[in-house]
C-alpha positions as CSV (number, residue, x, y, z in Angstrom):
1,X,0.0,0.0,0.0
2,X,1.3,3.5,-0.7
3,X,0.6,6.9,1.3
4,X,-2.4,8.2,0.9
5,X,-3.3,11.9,0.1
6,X,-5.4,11.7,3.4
7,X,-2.3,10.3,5.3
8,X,-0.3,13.5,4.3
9,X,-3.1,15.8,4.9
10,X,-4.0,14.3,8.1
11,X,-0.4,14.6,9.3
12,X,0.0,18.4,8.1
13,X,-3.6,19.0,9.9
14,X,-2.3,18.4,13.0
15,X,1.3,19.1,12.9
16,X,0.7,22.7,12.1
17,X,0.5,23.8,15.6
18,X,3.6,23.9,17.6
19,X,2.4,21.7,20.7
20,X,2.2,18.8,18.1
21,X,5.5,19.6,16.6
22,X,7.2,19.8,20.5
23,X,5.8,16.2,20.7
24,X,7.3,14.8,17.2
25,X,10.8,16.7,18.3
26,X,10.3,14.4,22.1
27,X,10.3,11.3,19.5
28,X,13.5,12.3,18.3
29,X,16.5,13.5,20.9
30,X,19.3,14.8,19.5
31,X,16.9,17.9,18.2
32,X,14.9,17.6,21.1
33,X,18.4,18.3,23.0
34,X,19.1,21.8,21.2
35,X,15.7,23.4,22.3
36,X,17.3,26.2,24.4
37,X,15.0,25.6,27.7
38,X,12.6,22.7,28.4
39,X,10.5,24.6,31.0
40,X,9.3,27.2,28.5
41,X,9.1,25.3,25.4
42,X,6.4,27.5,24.3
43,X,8.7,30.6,23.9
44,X,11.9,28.0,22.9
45,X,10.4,27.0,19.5
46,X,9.0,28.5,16.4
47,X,7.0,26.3,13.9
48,X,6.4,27.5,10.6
49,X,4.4,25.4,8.3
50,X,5.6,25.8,5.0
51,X,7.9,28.5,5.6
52,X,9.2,31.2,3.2
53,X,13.0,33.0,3.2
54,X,14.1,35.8,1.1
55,X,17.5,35.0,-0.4
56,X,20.3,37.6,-0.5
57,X,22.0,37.0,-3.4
58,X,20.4,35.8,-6.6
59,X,20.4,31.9,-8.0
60,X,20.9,30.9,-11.4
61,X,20.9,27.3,-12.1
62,X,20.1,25.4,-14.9
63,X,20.2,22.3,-12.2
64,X,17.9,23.1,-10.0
65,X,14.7,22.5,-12.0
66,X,15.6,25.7,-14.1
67,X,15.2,28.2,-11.2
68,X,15.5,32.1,-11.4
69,X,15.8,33.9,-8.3
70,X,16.8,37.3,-7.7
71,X,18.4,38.8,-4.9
72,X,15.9,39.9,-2.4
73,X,13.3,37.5,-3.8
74,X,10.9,35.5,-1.1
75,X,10.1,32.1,-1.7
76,X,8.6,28.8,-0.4
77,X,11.1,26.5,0.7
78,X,10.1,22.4,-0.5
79,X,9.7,21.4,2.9
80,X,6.9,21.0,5.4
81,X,7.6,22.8,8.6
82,X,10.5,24.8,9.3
83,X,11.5,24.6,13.2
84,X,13.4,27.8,14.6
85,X,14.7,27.7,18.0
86,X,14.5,30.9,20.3
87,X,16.2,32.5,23.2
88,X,13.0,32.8,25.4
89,X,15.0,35.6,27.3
90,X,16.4,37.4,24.4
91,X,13.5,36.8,22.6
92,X,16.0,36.3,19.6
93,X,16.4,33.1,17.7
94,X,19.3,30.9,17.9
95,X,21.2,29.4,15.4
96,X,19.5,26.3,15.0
97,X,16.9,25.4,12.3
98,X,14.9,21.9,11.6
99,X,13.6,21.4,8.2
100,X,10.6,18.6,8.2
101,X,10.1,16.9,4.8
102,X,7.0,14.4,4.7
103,X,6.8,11.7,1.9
104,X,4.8,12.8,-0.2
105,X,1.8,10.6,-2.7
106,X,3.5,9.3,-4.8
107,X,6.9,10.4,-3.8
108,X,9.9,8.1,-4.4
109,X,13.2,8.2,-2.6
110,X,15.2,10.6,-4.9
111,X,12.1,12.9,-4.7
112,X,11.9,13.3,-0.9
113,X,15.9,13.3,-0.9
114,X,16.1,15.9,-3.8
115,X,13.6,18.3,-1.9
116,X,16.7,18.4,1.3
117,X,19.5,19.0,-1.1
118,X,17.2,21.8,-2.9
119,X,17.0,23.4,0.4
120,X,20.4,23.1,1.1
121,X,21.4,25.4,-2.0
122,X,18.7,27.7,-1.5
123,X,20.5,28.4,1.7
124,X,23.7,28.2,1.0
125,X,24.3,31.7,0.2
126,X,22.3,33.3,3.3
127,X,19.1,34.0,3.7
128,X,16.2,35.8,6.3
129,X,13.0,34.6,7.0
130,X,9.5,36.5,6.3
131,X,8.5,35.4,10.0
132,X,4.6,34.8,11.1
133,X,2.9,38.5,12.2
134,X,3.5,37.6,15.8
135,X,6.8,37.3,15.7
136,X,7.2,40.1,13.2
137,X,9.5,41.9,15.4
138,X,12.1,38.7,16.1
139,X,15.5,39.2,14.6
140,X,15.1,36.5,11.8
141,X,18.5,36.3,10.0
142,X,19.3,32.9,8.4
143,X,21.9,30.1,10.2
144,X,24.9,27.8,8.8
145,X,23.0,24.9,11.2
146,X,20.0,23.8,9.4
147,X,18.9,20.3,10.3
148,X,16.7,17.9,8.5
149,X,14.3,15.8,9.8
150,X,12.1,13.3,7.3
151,X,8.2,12.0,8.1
152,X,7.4,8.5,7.0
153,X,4.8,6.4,7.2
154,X,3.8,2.7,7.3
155,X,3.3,2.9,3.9
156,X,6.2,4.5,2.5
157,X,8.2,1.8,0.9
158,X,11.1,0.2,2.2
159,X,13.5,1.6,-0.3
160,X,12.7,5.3,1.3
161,X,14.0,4.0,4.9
162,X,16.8,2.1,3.2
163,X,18.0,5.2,1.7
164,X,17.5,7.6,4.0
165,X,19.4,5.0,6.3
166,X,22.3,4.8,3.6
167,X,22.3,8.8,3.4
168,X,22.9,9.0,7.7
169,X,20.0,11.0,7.3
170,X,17.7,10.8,10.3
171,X,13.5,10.0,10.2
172,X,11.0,9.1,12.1
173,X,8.1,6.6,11.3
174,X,3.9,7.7,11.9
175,X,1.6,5.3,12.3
176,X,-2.3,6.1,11.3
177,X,-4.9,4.7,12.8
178,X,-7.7,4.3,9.9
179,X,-5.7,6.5,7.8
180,X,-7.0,9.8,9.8
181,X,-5.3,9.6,13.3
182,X,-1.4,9.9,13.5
183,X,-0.8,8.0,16.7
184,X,3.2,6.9,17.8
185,X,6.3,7.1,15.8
186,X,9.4,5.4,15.8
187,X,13.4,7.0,14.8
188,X,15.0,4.5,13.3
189,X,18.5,6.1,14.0
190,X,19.9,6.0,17.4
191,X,20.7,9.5,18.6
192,X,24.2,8.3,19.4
193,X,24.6,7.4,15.7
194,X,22.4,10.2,14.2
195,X,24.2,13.4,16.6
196,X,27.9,12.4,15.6
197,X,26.2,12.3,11.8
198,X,24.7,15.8,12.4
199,X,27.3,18.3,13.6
């Protein structure tokens, strides 16, 4: 069986929020580790679903699925949910950033994996984020420490894991009850194996 249009949107439904996205990060330690303080995780971590940066300097490459962009442009990045970690006493954000990426329908390995590596040179030559209203006011300058983080689920072949394995690339594995529910997950990498891969 492969994922289901309803198994994406159910996941995006309810990972939208922050509290959710706290309890994904709790499934996975070695991120859960660089949230700056535990007691006021509401004021430690920024979710942004699909998230949009404006780039500094323009991009020209025949590569990258033909892409323009000039400097100063804004644009949505080919993940899910971008995580920002925060100061809560500053109020500034840290240098830390998670990038989810959920298998898509119909989504094969090099699609998912292509979608990091595109993010990675959209980033590469700095970058600011175009922050939610509330936190209009935070400084939001781009880091050098983006992390990613990939969604699978019970459906999503075996070739996806294996590869994801092979690239030291950490993920987590959602379970869905009746195909509506996300319930447990699973990370596949240890987080001794997975933080000595990451830094």
């Amino acid at each position: 069986m492969s994922v289901q249009k309803k198994h994406y949107e159910s996941w995006l439904a309810q990972y939208s929020n922050v509290e959710s996205v706290l309890g994904l990060l709790r499934e996975y330690r070695p991120y859960m580790e660089k949230i700056p303080s535990l007691r006021r995780l509401d004021e430690s971590v920024i979710s942004i679903p699909f998230p949009i940066v404006r780039l500094r300097d323009p991009i020209s490459q025949k590569g990258l699925n033909g892409m323009e962009i000039a400097s100063g442009e804004a644009l949505c990045l080919p993940c899910e949910i971008g995580i920002l970690m925060c100061d809560p006493d500053w109020k500034i954000k840290t240098g830390i950033e998670v990038f989810l990426f959920v298998h898509r329908p119909q989504e094969d390995f090099s699609d998912l994996f292509l979608r990091w590596r595109q993010t990675q040179v959209l980033l590469d030559r700095g970058y600011e984020w175009v922050m939610p209203y509330r936190y209009r006011n935070m400084f939001c300058e781009g880091s050098d420490r983006a992390f990613p983080l990939f969604v699978l689920f019970e459906e999503t072949p075996d070739r996806v894991k294996r590869g994801l394995k092979g690239a030291g690339l950490p993920f987590v594995i959602r379970v869905s009850e009746d195909g509506d529910n996300p319930a447990e997950s699973t990370a596949p990498l240890s987080p001794e194996s997975s933080s000595s891969q990451l830094e």
